[in-house]
N, C-alpha and C positions, 0 to 999 in steps of 0.2 A: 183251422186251428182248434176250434170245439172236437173236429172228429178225430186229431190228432189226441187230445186233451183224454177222450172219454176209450181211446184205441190203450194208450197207456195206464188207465186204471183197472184194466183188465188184463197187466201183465203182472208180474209175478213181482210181490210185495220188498220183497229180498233189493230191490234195484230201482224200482220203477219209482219209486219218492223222492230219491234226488230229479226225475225228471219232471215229476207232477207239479214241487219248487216251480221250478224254471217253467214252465208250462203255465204255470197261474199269474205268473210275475209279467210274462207275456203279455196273456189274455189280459189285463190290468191295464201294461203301456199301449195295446191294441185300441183298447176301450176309451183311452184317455185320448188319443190321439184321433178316433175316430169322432168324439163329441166335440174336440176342436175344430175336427173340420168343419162339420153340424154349425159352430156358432159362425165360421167364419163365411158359410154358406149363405148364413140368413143377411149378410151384410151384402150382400154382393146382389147385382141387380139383377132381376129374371133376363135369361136369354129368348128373345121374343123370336118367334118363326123368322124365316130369312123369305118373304115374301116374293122376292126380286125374279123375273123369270125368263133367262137370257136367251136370246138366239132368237126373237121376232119379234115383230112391229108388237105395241101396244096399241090394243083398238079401244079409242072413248067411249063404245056403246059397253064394253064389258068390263074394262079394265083399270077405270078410275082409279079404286083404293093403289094399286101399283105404281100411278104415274107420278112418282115423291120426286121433293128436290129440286124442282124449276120454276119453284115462284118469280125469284128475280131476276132469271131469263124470258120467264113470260110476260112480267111488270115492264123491263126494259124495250122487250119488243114492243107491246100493245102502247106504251105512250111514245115511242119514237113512229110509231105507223098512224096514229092519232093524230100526232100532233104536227106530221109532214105535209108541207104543202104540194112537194111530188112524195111518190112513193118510193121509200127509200129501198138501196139493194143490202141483204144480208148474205153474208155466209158461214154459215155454223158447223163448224170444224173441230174431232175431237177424235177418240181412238176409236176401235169398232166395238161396237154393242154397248156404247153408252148411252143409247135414247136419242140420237136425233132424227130418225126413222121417226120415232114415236111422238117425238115433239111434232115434227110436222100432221100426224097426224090427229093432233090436239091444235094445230091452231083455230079451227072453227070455234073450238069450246072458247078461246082465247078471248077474240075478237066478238065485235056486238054485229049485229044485223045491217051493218051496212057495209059489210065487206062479205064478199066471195074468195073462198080459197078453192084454187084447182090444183091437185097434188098432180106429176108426174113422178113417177119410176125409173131413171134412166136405166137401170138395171135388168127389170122386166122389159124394155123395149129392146133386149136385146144390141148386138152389132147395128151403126145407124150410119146416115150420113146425117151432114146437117140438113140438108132441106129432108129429110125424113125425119128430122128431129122438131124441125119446122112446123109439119104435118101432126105428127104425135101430138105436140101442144095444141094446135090448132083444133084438133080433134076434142081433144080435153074440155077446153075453154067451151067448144060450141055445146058438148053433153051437161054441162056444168051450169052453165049460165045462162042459156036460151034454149036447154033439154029438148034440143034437137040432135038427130042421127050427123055424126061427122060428113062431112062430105069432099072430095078429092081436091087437092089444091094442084092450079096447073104454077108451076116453079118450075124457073126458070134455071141450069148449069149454075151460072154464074152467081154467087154465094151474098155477092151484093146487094144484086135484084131479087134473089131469095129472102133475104129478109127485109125490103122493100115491099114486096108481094103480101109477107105474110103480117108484117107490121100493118100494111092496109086494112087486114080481114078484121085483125085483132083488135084496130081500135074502130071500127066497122060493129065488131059486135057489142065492144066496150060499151059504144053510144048508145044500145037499146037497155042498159042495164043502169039502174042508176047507184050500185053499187062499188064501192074500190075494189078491184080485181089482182088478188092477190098468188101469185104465178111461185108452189111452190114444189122445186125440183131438186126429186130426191137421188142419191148418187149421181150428182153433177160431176164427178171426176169422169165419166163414160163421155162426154161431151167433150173435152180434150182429145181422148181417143180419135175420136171423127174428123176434130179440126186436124190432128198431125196428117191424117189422110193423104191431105192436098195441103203443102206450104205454102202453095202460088197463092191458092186462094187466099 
């Protein structure tokens, strides 16, 4: 508008005043309306960074300031698991990429020193059956909790005495820990998968 303003007072005097008028009269509601904005600006509340960073787990060791918004899913967990006399089952259900990848990976922060949490991945374990699913956990718990190397589970066909088997090992190791062992498994929807496998079973 300025270089409209200063293009016109370099035309020819004959004509160019009736537009220099309107030109100024302009620049005037420009100004007025630009310092309204200005005040209506300072009223209004800073737009803070959009911090939020989608599309992967949140890791505790780096990501703290990010992990907003779950106190009182965290509060409700940590006194329902406190205050159980068995350890109760959860399942945290919601759309994709809202944090519960990431929750589970804050539950250690969660929970005091007397519980063990072993994350599983169902996802990264790929296509399974159940008693490889069996195993995968089995695996987990013994790197986790008595930071020993996995070691092969003999399981059985039969889906029964596979988890008979492996229930054995599990609270087998449970007993050398004197910690609550808390078993948390992430994309447990892939576990369905396995079970449709076999309906007999």
């Amino acid at each position: 508008l300025n270089r409209f303003y200063e293009t016109t007072l370099r035309e020819s005097p004959l004509w160019n005043k009736y537009y220099v008028i309107a030109l100024e009269r302009w620049k005037k509601s420009a100004a007025d309306q630009l310092r309204d904005l200005e005040y209506e600006a300072q009223s209004q509340e800073p737009i803070c960074p959009n911090i939020y960073r989608g599309g992967e787990k949140l890791d505790p060791a780096l990501d703290k300031p990010l992990f907003l918004g779950r106190d009182d899913l965290r509060d409700t967990f940590k006194s329902r698991v406190l205050t159980a006399q068995q350890m109760p089952l959860f399942f945290i259900q919601g759309q994709r990429r809202t944090g519960k990848s990431s929750l589970l990976n804050f539950l250690p922060d969660f929970l005091d020193r007397g519980f063990v949490v072993v994350q599983l991945d169902l996802q990264t374990l790929g296509k399974t059956t159940l008693p490889g699913f069996f195993q995968a956990l089995h695996d987990a718990v013994r790197r986790e909790v008595l930071r020993e190397k996995p070691e092969p589970l003999e399981l059985p066909e039969n889906w029964v005495e596979a988890w008979q088997v492996f229930r054995e090992k599990l609270e087998a190791i449970v007993a050398q820990d004197e910690r609550k062992l808390v078993l948390a498994i992430d994309e447990y929807e892939e576990l369905h998968r396995a079970l449709h496998e076999n309906p007999e079973q």
